[in-house]
C-alpha positions as CSV (number, residue, x, y, z in Angstrom):
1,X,152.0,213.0,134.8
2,X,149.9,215.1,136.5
3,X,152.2,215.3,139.5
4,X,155.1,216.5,137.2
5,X,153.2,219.2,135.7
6,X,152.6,221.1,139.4
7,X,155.7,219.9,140.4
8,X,156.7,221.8,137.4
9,X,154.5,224.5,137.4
10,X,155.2,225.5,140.7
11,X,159.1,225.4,140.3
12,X,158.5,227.9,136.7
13,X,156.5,230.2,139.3
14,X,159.1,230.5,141.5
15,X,161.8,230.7,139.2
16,X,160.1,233.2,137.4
17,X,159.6,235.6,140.7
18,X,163.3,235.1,141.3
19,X,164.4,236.0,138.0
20,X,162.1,239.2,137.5
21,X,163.8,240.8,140.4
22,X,167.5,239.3,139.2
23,X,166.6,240.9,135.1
24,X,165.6,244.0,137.3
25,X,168.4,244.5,138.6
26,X,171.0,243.1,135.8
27,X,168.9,246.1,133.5
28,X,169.7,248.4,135.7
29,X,173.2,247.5,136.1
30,X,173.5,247.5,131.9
31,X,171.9,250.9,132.1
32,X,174.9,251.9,134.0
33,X,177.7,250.2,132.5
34,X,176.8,251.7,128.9
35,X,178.5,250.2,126.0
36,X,182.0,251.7,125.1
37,X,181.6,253.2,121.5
38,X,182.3,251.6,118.1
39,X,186.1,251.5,116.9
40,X,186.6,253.8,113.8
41,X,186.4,251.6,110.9
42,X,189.8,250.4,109.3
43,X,192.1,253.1,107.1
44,X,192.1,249.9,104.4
45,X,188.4,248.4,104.4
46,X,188.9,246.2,101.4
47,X,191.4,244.2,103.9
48,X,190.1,241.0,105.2
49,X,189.7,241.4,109.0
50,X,192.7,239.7,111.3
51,X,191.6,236.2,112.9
52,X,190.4,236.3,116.6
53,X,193.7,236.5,119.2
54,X,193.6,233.5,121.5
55,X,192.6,236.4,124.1
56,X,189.0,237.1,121.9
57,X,188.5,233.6,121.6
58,X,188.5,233.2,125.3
59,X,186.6,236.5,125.8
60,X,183.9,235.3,123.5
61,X,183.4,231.9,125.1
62,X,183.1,233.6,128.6
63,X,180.7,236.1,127.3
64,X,178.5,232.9,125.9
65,X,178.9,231.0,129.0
66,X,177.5,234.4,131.0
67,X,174.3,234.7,128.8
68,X,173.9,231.0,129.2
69,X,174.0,231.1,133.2
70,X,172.2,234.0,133.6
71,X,170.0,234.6,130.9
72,X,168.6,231.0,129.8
73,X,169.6,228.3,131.7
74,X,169.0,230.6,134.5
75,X,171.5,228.5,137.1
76,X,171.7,232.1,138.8
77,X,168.4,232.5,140.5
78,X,168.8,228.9,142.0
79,X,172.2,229.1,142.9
80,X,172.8,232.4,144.6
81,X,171.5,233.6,147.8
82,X,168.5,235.8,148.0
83,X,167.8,238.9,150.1
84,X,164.8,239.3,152.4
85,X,162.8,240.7,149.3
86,X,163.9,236.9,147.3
87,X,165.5,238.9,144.9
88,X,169.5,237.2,144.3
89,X,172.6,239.2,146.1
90,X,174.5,240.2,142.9
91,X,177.9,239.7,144.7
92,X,176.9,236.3,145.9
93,X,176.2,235.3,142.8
94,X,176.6,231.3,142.2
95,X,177.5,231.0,145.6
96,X,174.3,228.7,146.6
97,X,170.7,229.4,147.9
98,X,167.4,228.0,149.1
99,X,165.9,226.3,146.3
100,X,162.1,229.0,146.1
101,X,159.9,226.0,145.8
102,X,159.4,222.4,147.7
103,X,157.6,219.4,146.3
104,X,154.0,219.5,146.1
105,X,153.9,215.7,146.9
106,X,155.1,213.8,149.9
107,X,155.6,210.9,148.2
108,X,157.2,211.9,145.1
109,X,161.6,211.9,144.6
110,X,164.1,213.7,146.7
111,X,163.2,217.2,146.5
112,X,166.4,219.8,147.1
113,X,166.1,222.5,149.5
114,X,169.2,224.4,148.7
115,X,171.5,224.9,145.4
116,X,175.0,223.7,146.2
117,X,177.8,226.7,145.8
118,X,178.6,226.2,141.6
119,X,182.3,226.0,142.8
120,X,183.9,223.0,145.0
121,X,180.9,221.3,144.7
122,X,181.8,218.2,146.8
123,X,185.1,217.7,145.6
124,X,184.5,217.7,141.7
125,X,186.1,219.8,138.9
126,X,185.4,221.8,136.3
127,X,185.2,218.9,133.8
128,X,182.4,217.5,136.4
129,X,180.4,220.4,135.9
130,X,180.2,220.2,131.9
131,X,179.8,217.0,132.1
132,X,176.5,217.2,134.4
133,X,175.2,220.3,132.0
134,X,176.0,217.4,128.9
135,X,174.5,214.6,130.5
136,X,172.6,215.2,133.6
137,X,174.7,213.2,135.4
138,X,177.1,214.6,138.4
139,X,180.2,212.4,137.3
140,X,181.5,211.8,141.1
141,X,178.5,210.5,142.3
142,X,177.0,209.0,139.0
143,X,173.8,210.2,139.5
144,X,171.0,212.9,138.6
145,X,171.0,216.2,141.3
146,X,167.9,215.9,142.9
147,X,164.8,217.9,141.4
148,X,164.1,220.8,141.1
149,X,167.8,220.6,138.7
150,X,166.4,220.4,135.3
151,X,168.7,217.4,133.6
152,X,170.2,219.9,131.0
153,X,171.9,218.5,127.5
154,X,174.3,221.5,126.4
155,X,176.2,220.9,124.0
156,X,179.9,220.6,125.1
157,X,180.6,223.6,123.5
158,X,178.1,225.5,125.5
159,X,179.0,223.4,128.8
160,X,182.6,224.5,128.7
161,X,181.5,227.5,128.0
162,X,179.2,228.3,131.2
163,X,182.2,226.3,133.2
164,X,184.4,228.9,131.8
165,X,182.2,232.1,132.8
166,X,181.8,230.8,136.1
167,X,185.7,230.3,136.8
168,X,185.9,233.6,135.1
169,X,184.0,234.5,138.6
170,X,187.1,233.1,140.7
171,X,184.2,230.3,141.3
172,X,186.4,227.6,140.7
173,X,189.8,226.6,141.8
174,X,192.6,227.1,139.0
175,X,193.4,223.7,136.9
């Protein structure tokens, strides 16, 4: 138990150096992209308002699947390369980097060293991916990614929806 907790300890450390500099940078990149303004409200406001186009839906569930990856699962600061400062390469994003931490035991499991590319990863698909943020099982292989890859249990909802995002990115291959 003990050797968990500094295993995890020193991975939470890392991660959160790496993800200072990445919400550094993604604040000053919101700064700049300000928000477009607010549509004038409708001519007719007692109308009901029109269903979501297919187009929305699909807008929505990217934007979802963004705040997920970036913001709280925080699969960007593992999986993106890092500059000499550690801070992640925006336009690299989810391309794959050096894991910030090693195990603190010798003896303990398989310890990663880098975070694969969040696209081809070794030949699986899309599908794979949700199914490892559901389960935390990588389908193709049917077993756990090795530690420091926390065994996530999205819903499928909010799987689909990071899997989305990130071929939003051109990350993955078109089905």
């Amino acid at each position: 138990m003990r050797r968990t907790l500094h295993i995890l300890a020193t991975f939470v450390a890392a991660v959160s150096v790496s993800f200072a500099g990445y919400y550094m940078q993604q604040t000053a990149s919101a700064a700049e992209n300000a928000a477009e303004p607010a549509p004038a409200a409708p001519a007719d406001a007692a109308a009901p308002p029109a269903a979501p186009t297919p187009e929305e839906v699909k807008a929505a569930q990217i934007e979802r699947g963004r705040y997920l990856a970036n913001d709280v699962a925080l699969c960007v600061v593992c999986h993106t390369p890092k500059d000499s400062k550690g801070l992640p390469i925006r336009d690299q994003a989810f391309h794959g980097g050096v894991i910030p931490a090693k195990a603190a035991y010798p003896d303990m499991q398989a310890f990663a060293s880098n975070a694969p590319a969040l696209g081809p990863m070794a030949g699986g698909a899309p599908e794979d991916v949700a199914y490892l943020l559901e389960t935390g099982i990588w389908r193709p292989t049917g077993k756990s990614p090795k530690a420091p890859m926390p065994p996530f249990r999205l819903s499928k909802e909010d799987a689909e929806a990071v899997v989305e995002y990130l071929r939003s990115l051109k990350t993955f291959p078109p089905q």
